[in-house]
C-alpha positions as a LaTeX table, in Angstrom:
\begin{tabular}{lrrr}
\hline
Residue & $x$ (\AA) & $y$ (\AA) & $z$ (\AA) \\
\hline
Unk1 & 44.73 & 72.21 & 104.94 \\
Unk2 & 43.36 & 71.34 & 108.26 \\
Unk3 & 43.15 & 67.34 & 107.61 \\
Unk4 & 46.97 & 67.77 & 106.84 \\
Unk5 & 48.00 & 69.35 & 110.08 \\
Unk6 & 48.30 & 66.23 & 111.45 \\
Unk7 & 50.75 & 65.21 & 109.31 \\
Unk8 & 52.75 & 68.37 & 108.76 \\
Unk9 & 55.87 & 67.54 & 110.52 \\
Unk10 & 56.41 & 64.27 & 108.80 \\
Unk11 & 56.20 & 66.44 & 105.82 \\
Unk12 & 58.79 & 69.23 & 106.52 \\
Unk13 & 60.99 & 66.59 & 107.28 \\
Unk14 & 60.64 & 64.76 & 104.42 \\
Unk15 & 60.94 & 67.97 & 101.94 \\
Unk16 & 63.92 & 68.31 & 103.83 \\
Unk17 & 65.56 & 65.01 & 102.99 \\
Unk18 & 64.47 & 66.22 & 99.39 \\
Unk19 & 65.78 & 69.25 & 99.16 \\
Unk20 & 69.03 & 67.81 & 101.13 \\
Unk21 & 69.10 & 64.84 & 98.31 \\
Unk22 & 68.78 & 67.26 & 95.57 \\
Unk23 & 71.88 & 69.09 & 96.69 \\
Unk24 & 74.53 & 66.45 & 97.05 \\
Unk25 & 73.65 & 65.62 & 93.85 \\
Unk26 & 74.18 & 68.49 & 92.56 \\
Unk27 & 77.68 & 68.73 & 94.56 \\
Unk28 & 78.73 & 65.53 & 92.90 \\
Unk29 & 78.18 & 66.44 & 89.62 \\
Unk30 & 80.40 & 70.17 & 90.07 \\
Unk31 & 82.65 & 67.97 & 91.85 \\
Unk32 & 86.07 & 68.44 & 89.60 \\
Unk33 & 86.93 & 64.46 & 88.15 \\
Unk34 & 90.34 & 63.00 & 89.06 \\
Unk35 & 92.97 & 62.66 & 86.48 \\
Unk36 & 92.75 & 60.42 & 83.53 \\
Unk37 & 94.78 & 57.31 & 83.34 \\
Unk38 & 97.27 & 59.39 & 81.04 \\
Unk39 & 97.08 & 62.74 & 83.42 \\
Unk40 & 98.41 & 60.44 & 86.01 \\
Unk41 & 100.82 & 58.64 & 83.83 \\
Unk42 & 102.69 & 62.02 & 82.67 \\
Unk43 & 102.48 & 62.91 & 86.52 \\
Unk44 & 104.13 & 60.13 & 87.48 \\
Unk45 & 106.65 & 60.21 & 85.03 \\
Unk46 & 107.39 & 63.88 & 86.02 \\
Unk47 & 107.80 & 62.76 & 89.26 \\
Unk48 & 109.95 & 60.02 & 88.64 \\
Unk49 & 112.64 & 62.69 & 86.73 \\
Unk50 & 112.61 & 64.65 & 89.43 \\
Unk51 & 112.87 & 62.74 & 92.42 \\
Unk52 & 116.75 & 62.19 & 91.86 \\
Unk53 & 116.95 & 65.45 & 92.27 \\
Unk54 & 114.89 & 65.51 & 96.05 \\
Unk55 & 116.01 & 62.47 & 97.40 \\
Unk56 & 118.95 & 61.40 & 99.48 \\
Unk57 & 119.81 & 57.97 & 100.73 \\
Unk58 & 120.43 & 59.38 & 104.38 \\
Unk59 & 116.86 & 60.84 & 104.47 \\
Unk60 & 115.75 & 61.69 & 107.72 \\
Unk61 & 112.32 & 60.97 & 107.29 \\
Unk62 & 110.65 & 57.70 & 107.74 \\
Unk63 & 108.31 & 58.45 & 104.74 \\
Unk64 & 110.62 & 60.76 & 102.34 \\
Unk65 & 108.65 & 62.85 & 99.80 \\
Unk66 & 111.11 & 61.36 & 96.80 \\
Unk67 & 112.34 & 57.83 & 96.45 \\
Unk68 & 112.86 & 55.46 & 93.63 \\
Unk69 & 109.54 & 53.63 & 93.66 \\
Unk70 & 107.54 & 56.46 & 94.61 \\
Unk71 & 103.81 & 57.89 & 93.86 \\
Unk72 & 103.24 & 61.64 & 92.54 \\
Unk73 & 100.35 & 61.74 & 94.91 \\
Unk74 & 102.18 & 62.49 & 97.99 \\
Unk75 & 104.67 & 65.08 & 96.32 \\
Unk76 & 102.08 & 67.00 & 94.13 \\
Unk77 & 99.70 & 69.21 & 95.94 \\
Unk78 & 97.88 & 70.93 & 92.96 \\
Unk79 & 98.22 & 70.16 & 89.21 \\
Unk80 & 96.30 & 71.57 & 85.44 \\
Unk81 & 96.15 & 70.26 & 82.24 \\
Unk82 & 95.24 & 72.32 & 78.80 \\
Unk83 & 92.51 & 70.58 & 76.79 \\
Unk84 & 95.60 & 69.03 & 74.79 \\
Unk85 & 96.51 & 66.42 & 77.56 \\
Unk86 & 99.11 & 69.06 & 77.99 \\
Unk87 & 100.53 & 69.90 & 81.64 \\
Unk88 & 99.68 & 73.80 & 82.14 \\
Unk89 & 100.22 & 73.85 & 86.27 \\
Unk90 & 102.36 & 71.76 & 88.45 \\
Unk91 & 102.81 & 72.75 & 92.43 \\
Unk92 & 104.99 & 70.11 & 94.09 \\
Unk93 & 106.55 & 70.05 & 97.75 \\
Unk94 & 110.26 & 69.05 & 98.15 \\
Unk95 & 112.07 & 67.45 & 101.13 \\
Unk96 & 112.93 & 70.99 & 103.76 \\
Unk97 & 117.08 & 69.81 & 103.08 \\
Unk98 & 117.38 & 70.16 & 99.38 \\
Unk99 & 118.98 & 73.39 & 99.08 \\
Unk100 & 116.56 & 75.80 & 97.94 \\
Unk101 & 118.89 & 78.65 & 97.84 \\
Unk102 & 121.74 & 77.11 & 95.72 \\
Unk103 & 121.38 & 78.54 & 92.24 \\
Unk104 & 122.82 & 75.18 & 90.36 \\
Unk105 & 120.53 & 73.24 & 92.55 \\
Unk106 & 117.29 & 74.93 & 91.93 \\
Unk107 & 118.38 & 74.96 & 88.00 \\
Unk108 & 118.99 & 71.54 & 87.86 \\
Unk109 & 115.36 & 71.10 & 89.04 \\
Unk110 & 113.94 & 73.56 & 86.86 \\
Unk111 & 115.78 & 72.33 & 84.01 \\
Unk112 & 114.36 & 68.30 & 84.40 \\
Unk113 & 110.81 & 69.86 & 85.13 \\
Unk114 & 110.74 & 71.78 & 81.68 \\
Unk115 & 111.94 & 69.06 & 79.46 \\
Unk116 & 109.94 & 66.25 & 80.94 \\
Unk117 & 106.61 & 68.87 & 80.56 \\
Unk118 & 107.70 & 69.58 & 77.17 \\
Unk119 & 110.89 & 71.82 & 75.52 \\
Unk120 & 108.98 & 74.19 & 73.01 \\
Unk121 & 107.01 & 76.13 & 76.04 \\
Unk122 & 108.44 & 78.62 & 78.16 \\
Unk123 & 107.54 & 78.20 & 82.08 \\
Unk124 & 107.77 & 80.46 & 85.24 \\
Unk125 & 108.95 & 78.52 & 88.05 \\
Unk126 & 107.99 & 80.10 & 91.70 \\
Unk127 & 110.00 & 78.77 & 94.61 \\
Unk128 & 108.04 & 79.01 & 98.25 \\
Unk129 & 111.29 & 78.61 & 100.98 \\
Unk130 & 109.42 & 79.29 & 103.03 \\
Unk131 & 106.63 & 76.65 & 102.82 \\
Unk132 & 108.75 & 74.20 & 100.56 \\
Unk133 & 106.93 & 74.56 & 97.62 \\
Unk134 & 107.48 & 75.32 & 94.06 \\
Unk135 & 105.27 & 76.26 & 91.40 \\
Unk136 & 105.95 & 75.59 & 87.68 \\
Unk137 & 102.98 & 77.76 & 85.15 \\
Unk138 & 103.21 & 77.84 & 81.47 \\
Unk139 & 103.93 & 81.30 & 80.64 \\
Unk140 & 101.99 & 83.17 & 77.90 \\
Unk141 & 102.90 & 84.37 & 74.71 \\
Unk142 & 105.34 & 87.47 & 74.56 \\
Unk143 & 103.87 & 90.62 & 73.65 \\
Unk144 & 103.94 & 91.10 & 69.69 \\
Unk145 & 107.29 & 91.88 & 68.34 \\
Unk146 & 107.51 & 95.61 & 67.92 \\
Unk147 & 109.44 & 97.22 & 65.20 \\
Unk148 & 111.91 & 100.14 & 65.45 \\
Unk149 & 109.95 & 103.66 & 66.32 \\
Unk150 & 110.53 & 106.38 & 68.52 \\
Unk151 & 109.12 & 105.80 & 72.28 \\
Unk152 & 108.20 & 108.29 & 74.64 \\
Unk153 & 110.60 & 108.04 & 77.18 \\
Unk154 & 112.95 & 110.50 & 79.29 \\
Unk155 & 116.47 & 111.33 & 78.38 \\
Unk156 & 117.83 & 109.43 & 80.58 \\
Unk157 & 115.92 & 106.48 & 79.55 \\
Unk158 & 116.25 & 103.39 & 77.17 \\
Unk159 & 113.64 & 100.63 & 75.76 \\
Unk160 & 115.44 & 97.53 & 75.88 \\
Unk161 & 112.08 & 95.64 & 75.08 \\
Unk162 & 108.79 & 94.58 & 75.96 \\
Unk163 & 107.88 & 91.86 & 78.83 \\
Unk164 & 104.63 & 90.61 & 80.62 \\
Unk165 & 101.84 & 93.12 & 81.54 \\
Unk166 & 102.18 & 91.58 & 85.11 \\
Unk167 & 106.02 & 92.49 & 84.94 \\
Unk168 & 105.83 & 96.31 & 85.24 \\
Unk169 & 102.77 & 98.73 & 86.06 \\
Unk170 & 104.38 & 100.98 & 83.01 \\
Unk171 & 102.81 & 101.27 & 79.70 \\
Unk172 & 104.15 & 102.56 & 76.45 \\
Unk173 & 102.01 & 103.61 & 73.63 \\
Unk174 & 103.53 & 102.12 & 70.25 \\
Unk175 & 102.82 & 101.00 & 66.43 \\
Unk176 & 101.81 & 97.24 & 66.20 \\
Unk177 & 101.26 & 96.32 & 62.83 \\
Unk178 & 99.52 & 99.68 & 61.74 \\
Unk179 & 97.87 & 99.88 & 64.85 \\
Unk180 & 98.10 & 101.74 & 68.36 \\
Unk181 & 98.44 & 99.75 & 71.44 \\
Unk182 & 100.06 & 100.56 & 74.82 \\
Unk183 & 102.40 & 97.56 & 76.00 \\
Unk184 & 104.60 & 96.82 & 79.18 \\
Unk185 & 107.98 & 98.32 & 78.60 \\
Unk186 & 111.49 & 97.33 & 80.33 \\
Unk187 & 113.15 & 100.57 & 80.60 \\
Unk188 & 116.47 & 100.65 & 81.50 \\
Unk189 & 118.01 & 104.08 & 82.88 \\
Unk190 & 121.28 & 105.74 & 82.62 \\
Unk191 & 123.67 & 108.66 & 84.14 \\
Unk192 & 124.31 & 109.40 & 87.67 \\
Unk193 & 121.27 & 108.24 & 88.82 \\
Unk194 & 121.38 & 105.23 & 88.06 \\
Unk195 & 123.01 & 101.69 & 89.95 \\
Unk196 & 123.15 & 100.15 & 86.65 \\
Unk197 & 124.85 & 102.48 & 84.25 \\
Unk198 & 126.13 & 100.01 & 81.55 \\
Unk199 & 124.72 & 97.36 & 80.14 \\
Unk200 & 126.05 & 93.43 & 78.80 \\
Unk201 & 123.88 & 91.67 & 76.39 \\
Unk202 & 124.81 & 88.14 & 75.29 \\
Unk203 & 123.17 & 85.19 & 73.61 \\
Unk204 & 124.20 & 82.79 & 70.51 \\
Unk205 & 124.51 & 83.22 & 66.90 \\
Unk206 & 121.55 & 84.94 & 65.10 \\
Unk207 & 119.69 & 85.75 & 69.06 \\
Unk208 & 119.56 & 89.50 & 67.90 \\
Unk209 & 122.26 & 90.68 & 70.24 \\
Unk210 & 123.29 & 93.62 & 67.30 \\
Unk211 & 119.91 & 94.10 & 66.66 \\
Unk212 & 119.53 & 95.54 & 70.47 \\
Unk213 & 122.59 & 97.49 & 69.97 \\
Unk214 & 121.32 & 99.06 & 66.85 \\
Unk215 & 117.96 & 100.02 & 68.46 \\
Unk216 & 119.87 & 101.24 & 71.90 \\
Unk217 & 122.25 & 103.68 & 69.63 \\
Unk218 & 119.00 & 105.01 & 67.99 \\
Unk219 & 117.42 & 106.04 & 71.12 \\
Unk220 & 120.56 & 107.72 & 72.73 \\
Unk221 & 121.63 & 109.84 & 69.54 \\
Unk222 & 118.00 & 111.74 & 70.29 \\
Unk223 & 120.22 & 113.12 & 72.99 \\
Unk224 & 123.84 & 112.27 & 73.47 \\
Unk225 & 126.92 & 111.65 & 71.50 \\
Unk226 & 128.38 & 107.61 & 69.94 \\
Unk227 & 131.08 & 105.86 & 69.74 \\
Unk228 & 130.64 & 102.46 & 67.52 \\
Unk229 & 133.19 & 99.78 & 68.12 \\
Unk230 & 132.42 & 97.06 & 65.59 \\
Unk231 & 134.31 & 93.98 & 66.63 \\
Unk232 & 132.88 & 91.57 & 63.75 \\
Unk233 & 134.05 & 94.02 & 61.24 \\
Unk234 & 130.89 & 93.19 & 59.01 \\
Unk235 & 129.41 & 96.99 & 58.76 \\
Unk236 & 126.41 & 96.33 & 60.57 \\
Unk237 & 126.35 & 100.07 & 61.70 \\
Unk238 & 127.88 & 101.39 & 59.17 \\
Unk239 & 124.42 & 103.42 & 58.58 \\
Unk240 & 125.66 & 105.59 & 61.54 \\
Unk241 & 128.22 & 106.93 & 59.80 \\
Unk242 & 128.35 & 110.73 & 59.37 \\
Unk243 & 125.02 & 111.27 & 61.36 \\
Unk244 & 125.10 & 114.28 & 63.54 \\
Unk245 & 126.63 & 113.15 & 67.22 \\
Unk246 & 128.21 & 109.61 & 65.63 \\
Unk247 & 131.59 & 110.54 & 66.79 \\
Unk248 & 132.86 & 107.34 & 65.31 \\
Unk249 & 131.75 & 104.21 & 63.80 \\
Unk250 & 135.14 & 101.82 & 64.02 \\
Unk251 & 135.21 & 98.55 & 61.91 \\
Unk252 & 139.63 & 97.43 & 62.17 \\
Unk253 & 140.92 & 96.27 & 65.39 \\
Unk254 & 143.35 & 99.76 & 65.06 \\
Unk255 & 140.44 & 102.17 & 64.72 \\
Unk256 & 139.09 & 100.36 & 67.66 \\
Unk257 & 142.03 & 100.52 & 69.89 \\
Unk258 & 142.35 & 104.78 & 69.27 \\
Unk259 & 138.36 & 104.80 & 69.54 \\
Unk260 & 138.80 & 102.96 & 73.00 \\
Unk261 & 141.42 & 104.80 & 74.43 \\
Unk262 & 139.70 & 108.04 & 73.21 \\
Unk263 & 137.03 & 107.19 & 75.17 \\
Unk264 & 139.29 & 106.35 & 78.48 \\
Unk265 & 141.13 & 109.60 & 78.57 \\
Unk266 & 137.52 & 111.28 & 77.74 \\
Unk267 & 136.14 & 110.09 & 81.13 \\
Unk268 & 139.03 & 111.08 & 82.53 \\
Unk269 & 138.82 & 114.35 & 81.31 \\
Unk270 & 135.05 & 114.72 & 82.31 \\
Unk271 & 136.04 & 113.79 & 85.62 \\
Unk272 & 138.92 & 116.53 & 86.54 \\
Unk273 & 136.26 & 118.93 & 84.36 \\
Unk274 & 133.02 & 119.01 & 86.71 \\
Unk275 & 132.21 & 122.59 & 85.71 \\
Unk276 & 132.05 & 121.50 & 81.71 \\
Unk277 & 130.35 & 118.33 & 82.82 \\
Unk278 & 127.06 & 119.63 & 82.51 \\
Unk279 & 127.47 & 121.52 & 79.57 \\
Unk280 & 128.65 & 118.24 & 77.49 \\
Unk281 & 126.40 & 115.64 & 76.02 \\
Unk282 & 126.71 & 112.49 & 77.41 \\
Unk283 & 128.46 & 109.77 & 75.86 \\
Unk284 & 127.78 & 106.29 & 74.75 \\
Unk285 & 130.53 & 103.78 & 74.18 \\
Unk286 & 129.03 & 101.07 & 71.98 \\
Unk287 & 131.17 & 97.49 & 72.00 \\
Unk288 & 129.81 & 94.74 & 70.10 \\
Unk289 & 132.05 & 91.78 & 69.75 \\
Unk290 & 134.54 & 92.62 & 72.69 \\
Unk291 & 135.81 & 89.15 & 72.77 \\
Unk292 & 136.51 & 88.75 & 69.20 \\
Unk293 & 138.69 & 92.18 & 69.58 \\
Unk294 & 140.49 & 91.07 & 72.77 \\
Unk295 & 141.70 & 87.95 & 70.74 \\
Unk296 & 142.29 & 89.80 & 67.73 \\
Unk297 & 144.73 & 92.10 & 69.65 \\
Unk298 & 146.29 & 89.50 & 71.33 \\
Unk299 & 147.64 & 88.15 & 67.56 \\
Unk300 & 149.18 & 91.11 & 66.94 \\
Unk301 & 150.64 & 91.78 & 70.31 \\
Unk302 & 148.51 & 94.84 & 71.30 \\
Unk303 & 146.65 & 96.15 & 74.41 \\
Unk304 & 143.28 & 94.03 & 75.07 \\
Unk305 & 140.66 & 96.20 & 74.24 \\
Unk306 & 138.75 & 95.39 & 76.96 \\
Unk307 & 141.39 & 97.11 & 79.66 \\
Unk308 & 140.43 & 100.45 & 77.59 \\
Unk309 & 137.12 & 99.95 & 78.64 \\
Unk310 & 137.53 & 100.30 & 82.54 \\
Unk311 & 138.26 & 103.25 & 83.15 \\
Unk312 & 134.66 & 104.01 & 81.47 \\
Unk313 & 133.40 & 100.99 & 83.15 \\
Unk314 & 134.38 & 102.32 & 86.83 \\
Unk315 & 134.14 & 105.87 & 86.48 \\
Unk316 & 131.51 & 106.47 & 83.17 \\
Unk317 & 128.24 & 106.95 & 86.02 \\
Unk318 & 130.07 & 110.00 & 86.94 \\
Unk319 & 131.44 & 111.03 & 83.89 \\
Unk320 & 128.36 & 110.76 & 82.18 \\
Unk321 & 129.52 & 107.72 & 79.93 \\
Unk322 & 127.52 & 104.67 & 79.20 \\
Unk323 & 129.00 & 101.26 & 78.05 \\
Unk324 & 126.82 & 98.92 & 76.26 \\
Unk325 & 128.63 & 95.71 & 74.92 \\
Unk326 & 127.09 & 92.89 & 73.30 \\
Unk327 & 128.75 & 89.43 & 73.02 \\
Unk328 & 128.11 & 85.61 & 71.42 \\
Unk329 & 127.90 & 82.47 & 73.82 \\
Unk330 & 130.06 & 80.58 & 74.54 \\
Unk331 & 132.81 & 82.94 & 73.87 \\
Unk332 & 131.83 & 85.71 & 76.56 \\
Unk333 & 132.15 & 82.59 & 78.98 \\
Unk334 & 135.46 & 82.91 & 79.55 \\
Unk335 & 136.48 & 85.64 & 77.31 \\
Unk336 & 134.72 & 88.69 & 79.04 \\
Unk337 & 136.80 & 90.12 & 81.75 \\
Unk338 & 136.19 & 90.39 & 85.68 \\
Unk339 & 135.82 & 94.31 & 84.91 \\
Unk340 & 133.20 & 94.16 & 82.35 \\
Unk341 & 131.54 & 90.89 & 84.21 \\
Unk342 & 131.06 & 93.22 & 87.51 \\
Unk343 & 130.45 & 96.40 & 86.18 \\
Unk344 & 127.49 & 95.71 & 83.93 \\
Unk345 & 125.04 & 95.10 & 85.99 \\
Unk346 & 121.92 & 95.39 & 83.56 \\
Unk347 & 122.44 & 91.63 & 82.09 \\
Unk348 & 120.46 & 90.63 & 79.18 \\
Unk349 & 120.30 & 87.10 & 77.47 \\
Unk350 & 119.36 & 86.51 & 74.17 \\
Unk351 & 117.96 & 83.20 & 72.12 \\
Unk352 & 116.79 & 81.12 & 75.09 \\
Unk353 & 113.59 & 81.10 & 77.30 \\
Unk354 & 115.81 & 79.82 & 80.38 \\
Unk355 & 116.03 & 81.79 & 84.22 \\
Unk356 & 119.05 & 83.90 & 84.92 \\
Unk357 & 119.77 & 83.52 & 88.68 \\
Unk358 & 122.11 & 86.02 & 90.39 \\
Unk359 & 125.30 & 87.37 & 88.40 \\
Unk360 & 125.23 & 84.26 & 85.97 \\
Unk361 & 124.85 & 85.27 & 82.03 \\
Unk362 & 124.43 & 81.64 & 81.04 \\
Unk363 & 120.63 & 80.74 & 80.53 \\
Unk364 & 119.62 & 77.81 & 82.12 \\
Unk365 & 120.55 & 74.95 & 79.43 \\
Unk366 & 117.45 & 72.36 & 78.20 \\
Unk367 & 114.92 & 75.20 & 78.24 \\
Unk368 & 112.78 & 76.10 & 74.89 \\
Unk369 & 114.66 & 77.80 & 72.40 \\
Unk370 & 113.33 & 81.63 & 72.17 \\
Unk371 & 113.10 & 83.47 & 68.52 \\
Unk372 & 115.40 & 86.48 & 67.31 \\
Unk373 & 115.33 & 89.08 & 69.83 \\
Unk374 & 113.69 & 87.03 & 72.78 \\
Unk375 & 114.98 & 86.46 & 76.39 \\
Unk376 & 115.80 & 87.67 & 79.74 \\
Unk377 & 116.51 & 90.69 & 81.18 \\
Unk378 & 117.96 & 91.70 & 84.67 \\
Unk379 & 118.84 & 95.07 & 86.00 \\
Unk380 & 120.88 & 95.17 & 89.25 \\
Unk381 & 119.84 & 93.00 & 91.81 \\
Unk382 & 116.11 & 93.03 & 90.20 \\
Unk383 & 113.86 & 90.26 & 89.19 \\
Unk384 & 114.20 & 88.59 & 86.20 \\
Unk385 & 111.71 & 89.98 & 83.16 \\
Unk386 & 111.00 & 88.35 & 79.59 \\
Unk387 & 111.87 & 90.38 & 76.93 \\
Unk388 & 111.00 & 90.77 & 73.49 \\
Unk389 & 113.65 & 93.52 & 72.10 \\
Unk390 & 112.41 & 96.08 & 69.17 \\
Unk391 & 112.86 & 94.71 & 66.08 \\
Unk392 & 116.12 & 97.19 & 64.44 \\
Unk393 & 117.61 & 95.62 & 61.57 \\
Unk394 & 120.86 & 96.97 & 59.33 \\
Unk395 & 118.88 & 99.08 & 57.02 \\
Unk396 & 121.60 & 98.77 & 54.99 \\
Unk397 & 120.92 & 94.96 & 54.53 \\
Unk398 & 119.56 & 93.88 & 51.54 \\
Unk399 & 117.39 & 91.54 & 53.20 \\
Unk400 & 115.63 & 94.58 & 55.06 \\
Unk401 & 112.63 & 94.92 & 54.13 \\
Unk402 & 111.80 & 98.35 & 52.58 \\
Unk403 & 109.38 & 99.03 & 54.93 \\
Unk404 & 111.59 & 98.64 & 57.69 \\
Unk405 & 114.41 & 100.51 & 56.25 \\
Unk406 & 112.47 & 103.32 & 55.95 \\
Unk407 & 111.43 & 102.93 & 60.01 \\
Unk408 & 114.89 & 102.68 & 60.61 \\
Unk409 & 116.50 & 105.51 & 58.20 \\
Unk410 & 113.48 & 107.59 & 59.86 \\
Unk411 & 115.51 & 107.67 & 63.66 \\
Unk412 & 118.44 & 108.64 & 62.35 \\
Unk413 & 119.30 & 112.76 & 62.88 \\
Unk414 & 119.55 & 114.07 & 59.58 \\
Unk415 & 122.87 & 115.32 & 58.03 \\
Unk416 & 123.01 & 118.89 & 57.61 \\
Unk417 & 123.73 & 119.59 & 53.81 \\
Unk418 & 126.75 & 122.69 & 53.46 \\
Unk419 & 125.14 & 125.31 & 52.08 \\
Unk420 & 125.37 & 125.75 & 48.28 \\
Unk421 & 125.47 & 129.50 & 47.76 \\
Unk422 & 129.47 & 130.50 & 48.04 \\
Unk423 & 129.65 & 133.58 & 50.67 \\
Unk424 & 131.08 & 136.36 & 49.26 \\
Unk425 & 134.28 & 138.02 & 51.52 \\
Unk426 & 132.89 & 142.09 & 52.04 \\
\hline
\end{tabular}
């Protein structure tokens, strides 16, 4: 030890340069690699369908973000790939003039971004204004699909589905598969409390938009009274016929129009009655089909059945009454009225995967088609949620299985039999 005193300093500084060596090796080899040739070919080709979209040929900039013969580099900030080759993660910057709060804009973006990374995923895009930045993330599969059961919820309170657990701090304990399971509910609420009182669901052939309406009259019969208004005139709830509270289940354009106006002069009547108000049951007025009814009547020269409905429409949150409707694109387009457009302000969209920005009912086209009973939901001026509705088929469908037509048959109040014995006059 002593005869390497001298030379002690020349050591420490060399185990230093060591230890020093050591770790920038290390360093390099966590360093994260670049992207492959092919990562940066499906970048730049991502890049390439967008930039139309960015650029301008009176950019201010002397370097814009987006031009024809452009690099990804400069534009993407922060980007993932699944194991696949797959693009999981994009984070881009756009030029501080594109017009980040124009709906159409910001869906023509969205829309380019999700077919170039591939149709048959769903994606959440996250616009920074502030910073100019967006964020497009490959969303997660939907919960499970959950079949028709009773949910423990408050009176004034409906399921319309399930979404993502980071969508709502709620959980609802229900039957998956044989199974227990608590999952993240959208609950949409009703009566005088509530800013968004009735409800418009719309989405294409076969999206499950009757399904939703089936499973939304078996929640409220637990506690108020139905009216049915069956525009397709195909029986799909003809089930509800007779059940205690089913005040009427209407299949011909003429038992809808008497239905319909029943219901208007019934608000009415609720209204100049406040001291019976809370002694009635409230009232659901279920529409599916409206359209098809409105041109229906028109044929035969009667009153569109969608005037009936606004009286309920503007007064029903007072009068107790809620209006659900359900619809088929494209038809509700241009077929649905101002009235019922405004005063349904819980929106869902069936049978695509697609944002809904603002008061728009049209999913954004070019996005992955959803399955039966999948979409978007939107309740006032809320965010937007993914939804997954409860699976509620016609048990009176052959194609039910029996399984599920039990479930279903289950929810319904049961009919009170007359009583047999004959009652003798004393």
């Amino acid at each position: 030890m002593i005869a390497l005193t001298p030379y002690g300093p020349w050591l420490a500084v060399g185990a230093l340069m060591c230890a020093a060596a050591w770790t920038g090796r290390e360093a390099a080899e966590e360093a994260p690699a670049g992207p492959t040739a092919e990562q940066c070919d499906r970048l730049q080709a991502l890049y390439d369908a967008v930039a139309p979209c960015f650029c301008t040929e009176d950019d201010p900039h002397p370097q814009p973000l987006y031009t024809p013969d452009g690099t990804w580099d400069h534009a993407f900030v922060a980007h993932a790939f699944a194991p696949n080759e797959r693009l999981e993660h994009v984070e881009l910057r756009y030029p501080p003039y594109f017009p980040d709060t124009d709906a159409a804009a910001r869906g023509r973006v969205q829309q380019v971004l999700a077919t170039k990374a591939g149709r048959d995923r769903d994606y959440r895009f996250d616009w920074d204004e502030e910073h100019n930045r967006l964020r497009m993330t490959v969303r997660a599969a939907l919960p499970h699909p959950v079949d028709a059961q009773r949910f423990v919820t408050a009176p004034t309170e409906s399921v319309l589905g399930f979404t993502d657990p980071e969508s709502t701090a709620r959980r609802l304990p229900v039957i998956v598969d044989g199974q227990q399971c608590e999952l993240p509910p959208v609950v949409w609420r009703t009566g005088p409390a509530s800013t968004e009182s009735h409800l418009l669901v719309v989405g294409p052939p076969g999206s499950g938009t009757s399904n939703l309406l089936r499973s939304l009259a078996l929640q409220a019969l637990a506690h108020s009274d139905l009216i049915v208004v069956d525009g397709t005139g195909e029986g799909a709830y003809s089930f509800l016929s007779g059940r205690p509270g089913v005040l009427a289940v209407e299949t011909s354009p003429t038992g809808a129009h008497t239905a319909l106006q029943w219901a208007a002069h019934e608000t009415s009547r609720r209204l100049h009655t406040p001291a019976e108000l809370s002694q009635s049951r409230p009232l659901w007025v279920i529409v599916d089909r409206p359209t098809l009814l409105s041109h229906l009547a028109h044929d035969q020269g009667h009153c569109d059945p969608q005037d009936l409905l606004e009286t309920p429409l503007r007064h029903g949150r007072a009068a107790r009454v809620t209006v659900a409707l359900a619809d088929q694109l494209p038809e509700a387009e241009e077929g649905l009225s101002a009235t019922v457009r405004s005063r349904t302000r819980a929106k869902v969209v069936l049978g695509q995967m697609g944002s809904v920005d603002g008061d728009r009912i049209n999913p954004v086209l070019g996005t992955a088609p959803a399955q039966p009973g999948q979409g978007h939901v939107r309740l006032g001026d809320g965010p937007t949620h993914r939804i997954v509705v409860p699976h509620t088929p016609d048990p009176q469908d052959s194609a039910t299985a029996p399984a599920l037509r039990t479930a279903v048959e289950g929810l319904l109040p049961a009919v009170h039999e007359p009583d047999a014995t004959p009652v003798t006059n004393v």
